[in-house]
MIRO-688817 format. One line per field, with one value per residue: residue in one letter; y, x, z of N, C-alpha, C, O in turn. Coordinates in steps of 0.05 Angstrom, whole numbers, plus 5000, padded with zeros to 4 digits. Example, Ala and Ser with C-alpha at 12.3 -4.5 7.8 and 13.67 -1.06 7.14 Angstrom:
REM residues 2
aa	c(A	S);
n.py	c(4886	4955);
n.px	c(5264	5257);
n.pz	c(5156	5142);
ca.py	c(4910	4979);
ca.px	c(5246	5273);
ca.pz	c(5156	5143);
c.py	c(4934	5001);
c.px	c(5264	5258);
c.pz	c(5156	5157);
o.py	c(4934	5023);
o.px	c(5285	5268);
o.pz	c(5169	5161);
END
This chain:
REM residues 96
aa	c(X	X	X	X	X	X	X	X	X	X	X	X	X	X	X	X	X	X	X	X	X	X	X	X	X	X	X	X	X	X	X	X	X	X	X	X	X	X	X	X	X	X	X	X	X	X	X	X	X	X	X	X	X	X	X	X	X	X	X	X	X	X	X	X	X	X	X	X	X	X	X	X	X	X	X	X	X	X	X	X	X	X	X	X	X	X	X	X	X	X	X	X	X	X	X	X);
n.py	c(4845	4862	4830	4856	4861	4866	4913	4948	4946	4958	5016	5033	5032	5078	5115	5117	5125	5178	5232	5248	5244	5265	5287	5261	5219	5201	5172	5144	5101	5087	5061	5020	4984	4973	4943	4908	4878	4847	4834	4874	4909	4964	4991	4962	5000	5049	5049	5040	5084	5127	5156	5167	5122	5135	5160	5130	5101	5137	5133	5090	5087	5117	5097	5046	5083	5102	5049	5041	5075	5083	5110	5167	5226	5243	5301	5346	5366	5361	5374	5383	5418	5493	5502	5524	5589	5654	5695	5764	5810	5788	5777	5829	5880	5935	5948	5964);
n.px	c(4626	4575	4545	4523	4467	4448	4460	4442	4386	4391	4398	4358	4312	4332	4333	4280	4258	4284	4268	4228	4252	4274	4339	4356	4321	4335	4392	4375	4343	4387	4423	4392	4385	4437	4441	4403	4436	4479	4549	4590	4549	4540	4589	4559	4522	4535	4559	4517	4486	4522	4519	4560	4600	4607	4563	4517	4533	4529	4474	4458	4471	4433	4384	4401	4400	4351	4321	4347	4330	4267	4222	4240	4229	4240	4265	4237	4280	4327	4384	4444	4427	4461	4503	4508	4509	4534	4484	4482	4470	4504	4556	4565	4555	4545	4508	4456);
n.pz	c(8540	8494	8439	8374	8363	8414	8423	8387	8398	8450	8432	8401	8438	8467	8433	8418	8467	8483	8475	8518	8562	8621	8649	8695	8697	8648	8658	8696	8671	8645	8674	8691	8644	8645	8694	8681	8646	8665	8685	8644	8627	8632	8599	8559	8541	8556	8493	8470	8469	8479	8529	8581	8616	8674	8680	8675	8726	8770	8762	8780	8829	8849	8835	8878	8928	8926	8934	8980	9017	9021	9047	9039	8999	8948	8923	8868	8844	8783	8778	8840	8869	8865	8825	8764	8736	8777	8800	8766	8805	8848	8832	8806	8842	8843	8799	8767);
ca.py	c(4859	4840	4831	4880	4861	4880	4943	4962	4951	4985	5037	5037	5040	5097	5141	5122	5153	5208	5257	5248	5232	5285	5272	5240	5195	5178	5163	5112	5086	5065	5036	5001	4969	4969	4923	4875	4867	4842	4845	4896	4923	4991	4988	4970	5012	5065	5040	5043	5110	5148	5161	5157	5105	5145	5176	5104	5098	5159	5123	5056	5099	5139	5074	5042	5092	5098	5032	5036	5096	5088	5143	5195	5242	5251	5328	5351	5379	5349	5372	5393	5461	5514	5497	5548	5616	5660	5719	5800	5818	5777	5783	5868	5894	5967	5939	5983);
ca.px	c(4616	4545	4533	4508	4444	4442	4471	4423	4364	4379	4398	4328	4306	4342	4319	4253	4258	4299	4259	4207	4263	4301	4370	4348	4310	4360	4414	4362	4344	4406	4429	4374	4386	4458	4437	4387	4461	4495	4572	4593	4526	4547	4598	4546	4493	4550	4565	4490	4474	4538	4528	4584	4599	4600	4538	4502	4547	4510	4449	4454	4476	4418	4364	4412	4397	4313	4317	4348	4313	4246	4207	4242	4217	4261	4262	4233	4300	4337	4404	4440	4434	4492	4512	4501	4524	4522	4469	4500	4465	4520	4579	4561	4536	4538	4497	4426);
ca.pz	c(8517	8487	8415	8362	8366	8435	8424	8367	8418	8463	8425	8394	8460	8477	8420	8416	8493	8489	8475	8535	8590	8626	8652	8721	8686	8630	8681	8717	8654	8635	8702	8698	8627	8639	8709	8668	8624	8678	8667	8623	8618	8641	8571	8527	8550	8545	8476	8453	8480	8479	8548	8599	8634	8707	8685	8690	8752	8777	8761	8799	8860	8851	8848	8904	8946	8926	8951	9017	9030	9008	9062	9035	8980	8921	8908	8841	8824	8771	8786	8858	8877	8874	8803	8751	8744	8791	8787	8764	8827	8867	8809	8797	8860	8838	8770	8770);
c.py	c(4843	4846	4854	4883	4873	4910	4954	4960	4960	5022	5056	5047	5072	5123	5143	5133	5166	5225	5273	5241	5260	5269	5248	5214	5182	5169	5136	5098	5072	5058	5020	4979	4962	4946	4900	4865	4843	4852	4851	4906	4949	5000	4986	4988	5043	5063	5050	5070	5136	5166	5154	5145	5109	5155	5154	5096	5112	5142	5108	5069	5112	5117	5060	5052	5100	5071	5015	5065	5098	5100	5158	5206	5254	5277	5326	5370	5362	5352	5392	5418	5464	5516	5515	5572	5634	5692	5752	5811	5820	5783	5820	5877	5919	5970	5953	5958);
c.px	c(4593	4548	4520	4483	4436	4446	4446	4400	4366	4386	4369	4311	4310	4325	4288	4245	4258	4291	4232	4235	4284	4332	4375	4340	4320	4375	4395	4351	4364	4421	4418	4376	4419	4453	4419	4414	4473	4520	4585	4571	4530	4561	4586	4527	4512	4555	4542	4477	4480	4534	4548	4582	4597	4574	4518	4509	4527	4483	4440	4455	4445	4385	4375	4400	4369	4311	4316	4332	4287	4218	4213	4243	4234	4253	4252	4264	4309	4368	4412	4442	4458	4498	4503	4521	4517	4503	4481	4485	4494	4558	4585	4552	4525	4514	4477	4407);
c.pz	c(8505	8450	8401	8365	8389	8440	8408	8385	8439	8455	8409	8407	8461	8456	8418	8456	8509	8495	8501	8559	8592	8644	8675	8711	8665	8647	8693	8701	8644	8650	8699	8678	8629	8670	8696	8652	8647	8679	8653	8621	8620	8612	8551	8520	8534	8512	8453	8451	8474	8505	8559	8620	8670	8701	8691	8713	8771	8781	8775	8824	8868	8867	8874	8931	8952	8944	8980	9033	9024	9015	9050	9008	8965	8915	8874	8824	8818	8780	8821	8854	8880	8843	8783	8754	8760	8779	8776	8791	8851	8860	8813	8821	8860	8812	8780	8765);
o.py	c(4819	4868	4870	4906	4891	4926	4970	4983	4971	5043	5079	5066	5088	5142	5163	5148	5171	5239	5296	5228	5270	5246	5227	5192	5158	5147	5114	5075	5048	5045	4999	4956	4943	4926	4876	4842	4819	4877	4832	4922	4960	5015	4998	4992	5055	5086	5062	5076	5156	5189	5134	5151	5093	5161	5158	5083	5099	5138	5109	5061	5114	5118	5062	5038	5104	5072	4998	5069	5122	5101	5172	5195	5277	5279	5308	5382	5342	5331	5409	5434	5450	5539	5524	5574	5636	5705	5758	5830	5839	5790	5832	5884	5927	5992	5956	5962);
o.px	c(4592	4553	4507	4473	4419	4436	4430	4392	4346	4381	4364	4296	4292	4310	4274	4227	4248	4299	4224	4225	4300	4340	4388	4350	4318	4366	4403	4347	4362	4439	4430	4372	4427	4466	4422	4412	4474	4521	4596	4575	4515	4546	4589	4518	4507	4556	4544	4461	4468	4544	4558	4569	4589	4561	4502	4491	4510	4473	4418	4439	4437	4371	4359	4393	4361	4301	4304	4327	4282	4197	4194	4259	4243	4232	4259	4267	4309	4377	4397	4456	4474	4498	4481	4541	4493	4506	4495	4500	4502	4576	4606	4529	4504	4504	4478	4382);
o.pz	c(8504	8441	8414	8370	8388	8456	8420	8386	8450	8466	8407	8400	8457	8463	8415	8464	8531	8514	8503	8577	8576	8647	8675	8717	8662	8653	8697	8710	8637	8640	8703	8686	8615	8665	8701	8644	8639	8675	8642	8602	8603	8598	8530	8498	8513	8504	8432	8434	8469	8504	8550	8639	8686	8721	8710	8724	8784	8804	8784	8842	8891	8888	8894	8950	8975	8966	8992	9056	9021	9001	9043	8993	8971	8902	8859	8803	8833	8789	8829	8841	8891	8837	8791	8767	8763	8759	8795	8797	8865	8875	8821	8816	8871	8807	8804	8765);
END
Protein backbone atom coordinates (compact mmCIF):
# COMPACT_ATOMS: atom_id res chain seq x y z
CA UNK A 1 0.00 0.00 0.00
CA UNK A 2 1.56 3.54 -0.97
CA UNK A 3 1.03 6.58 1.00
CA UNK A 4 -1.59 9.36 0.59
CA UNK A 5 0.41 11.40 -1.18
CA UNK A 6 0.69 8.89 -3.73
CA UNK A 7 -2.73 8.31 -3.90
CA UNK A 8 -3.68 12.00 -4.22
CA UNK A 9 -1.39 12.14 -7.41
CA UNK A 10 -2.44 9.95 -9.06
CA UNK A 11 -5.65 10.69 -8.53
CA UNK A 12 -4.97 14.23 -9.88
CA UNK A 13 -3.67 12.51 -12.66
CA UNK A 14 -6.56 10.67 -13.29
CA UNK A 15 -9.03 13.50 -13.38
CA UNK A 16 -7.13 15.88 -15.00
CA UNK A 17 -7.36 12.88 -17.83
CA UNK A 18 -10.53 11.60 -17.64
CA UNK A 19 -12.26 13.49 -19.68
CA UNK A 20 -10.02 13.03 -22.94
CA UNK A 21 -9.40 9.10 -22.38
CA UNK A 22 -11.83 6.49 -23.46
CA UNK A 23 -12.00 3.18 -21.65
CA UNK A 24 -9.10 1.41 -23.68
CA UNK A 25 -7.02 3.99 -22.81
CA UNK A 26 -8.01 4.38 -19.13
CA UNK A 27 -7.42 0.65 -18.54
CA UNK A 28 -3.71 1.14 -20.13
CA UNK A 29 -3.27 4.08 -18.23
CA UNK A 30 -3.70 2.70 -15.15
CA UNK A 31 -1.74 -0.53 -15.74
CA UNK A 32 0.67 1.45 -16.61
CA UNK A 33 0.75 3.69 -13.34
CA UNK A 34 -0.27 0.78 -11.34
CA UNK A 35 3.23 -1.06 -13.05
CA UNK A 36 5.56 2.17 -12.36
CA UNK A 37 3.97 1.30 -8.45
CA UNK A 38 5.38 -1.81 -8.33
CA UNK A 39 3.75 -4.03 -5.55
CA UNK A 40 0.43 -3.14 -4.76
CA UNK A 41 0.30 -0.71 -7.41
CA UNK A 42 -2.73 -2.27 -8.99
CA UNK A 43 -4.54 -1.42 -5.16
CA UNK A 44 -3.54 1.98 -5.16
CA UNK A 45 -4.15 2.92 -8.53
CA UNK A 46 -7.57 1.12 -7.78
CA UNK A 47 -7.81 3.18 -4.66
CA UNK A 48 -7.02 6.55 -6.48
CA UNK A 49 -9.28 6.11 -9.35
CA UNK A 50 -12.06 3.93 -8.10
CA UNK A 51 -11.39 1.72 -10.81
CA UNK A 52 -11.35 -2.04 -10.38
CA UNK A 53 -8.76 -3.84 -9.74
CA UNK A 54 -9.36 -6.57 -12.80
CA UNK A 55 -10.07 -3.65 -14.89
CA UNK A 56 -6.17 -2.62 -14.55
CA UNK A 57 -5.68 -6.40 -14.78
CA UNK A 58 -7.38 -6.12 -18.16
CA UNK A 59 -4.97 -3.42 -18.84
CA UNK A 60 -1.52 -4.98 -18.24
CA UNK A 61 -2.81 -7.99 -20.38
CA UNK A 62 -3.73 -5.74 -22.91
CA UNK A 63 0.02 -3.73 -23.08
CA UNK A 64 1.53 -7.44 -22.44
CA UNK A 65 0.23 -8.50 -25.34
CA UNK A 66 1.04 -4.94 -27.63
CA UNK A 67 4.32 -5.96 -26.71
CA UNK A 68 4.65 -9.45 -27.77
CA UNK A 69 2.77 -8.74 -30.69
CA UNK A 70 3.94 -5.67 -32.03
CA UNK A 71 3.01 -6.39 -36.22
CA UNK A 72 -0.33 -6.59 -35.47
CA UNK A 73 -2.85 -3.74 -35.71
CA UNK A 74 -4.95 -3.05 -32.74
CA UNK A 75 -8.54 -2.64 -34.11
CA UNK A 76 -10.16 0.83 -33.60
CA UNK A 77 -12.80 -0.82 -31.56
CA UNK A 78 -12.97 -0.11 -28.05
CA UNK A 79 -14.83 -2.95 -26.83
CA UNK A 80 -15.26 -6.80 -28.31
CA UNK A 81 -17.87 -7.36 -30.64
CA UNK A 82 -21.20 -9.21 -29.86
CA UNK A 83 -21.96 -7.26 -26.72
CA UNK A 84 -24.85 -4.98 -26.72
CA UNK A 85 -28.37 -5.54 -27.31
CA UNK A 86 -29.52 -7.23 -29.79
CA UNK A 87 -31.30 -5.31 -32.76
CA UNK A 88 -35.79 -5.53 -32.96
CA UNK A 89 -34.97 -6.66 -36.41
CA UNK A 90 -33.45 -9.99 -34.88
CA UNK A 91 -35.63 -9.88 -31.33
CA UNK A 92 -39.28 -8.84 -33.55
CA UNK A 93 -39.04 -10.34 -36.84
CA UNK A 94 -42.64 -9.63 -37.81
CA UNK A 95 -41.80 -5.70 -36.49
CA UNK A 96 -42.52 -3.34 -39.83
Amino acid sequence: MQDATTIERIRQKYLALGPVMDERIRRQWAATEASALGWGGASTVSIATGLARNTISVGTRELEYRQTHPDEIVGVRIRSPGGGRKSLGETAPGLL
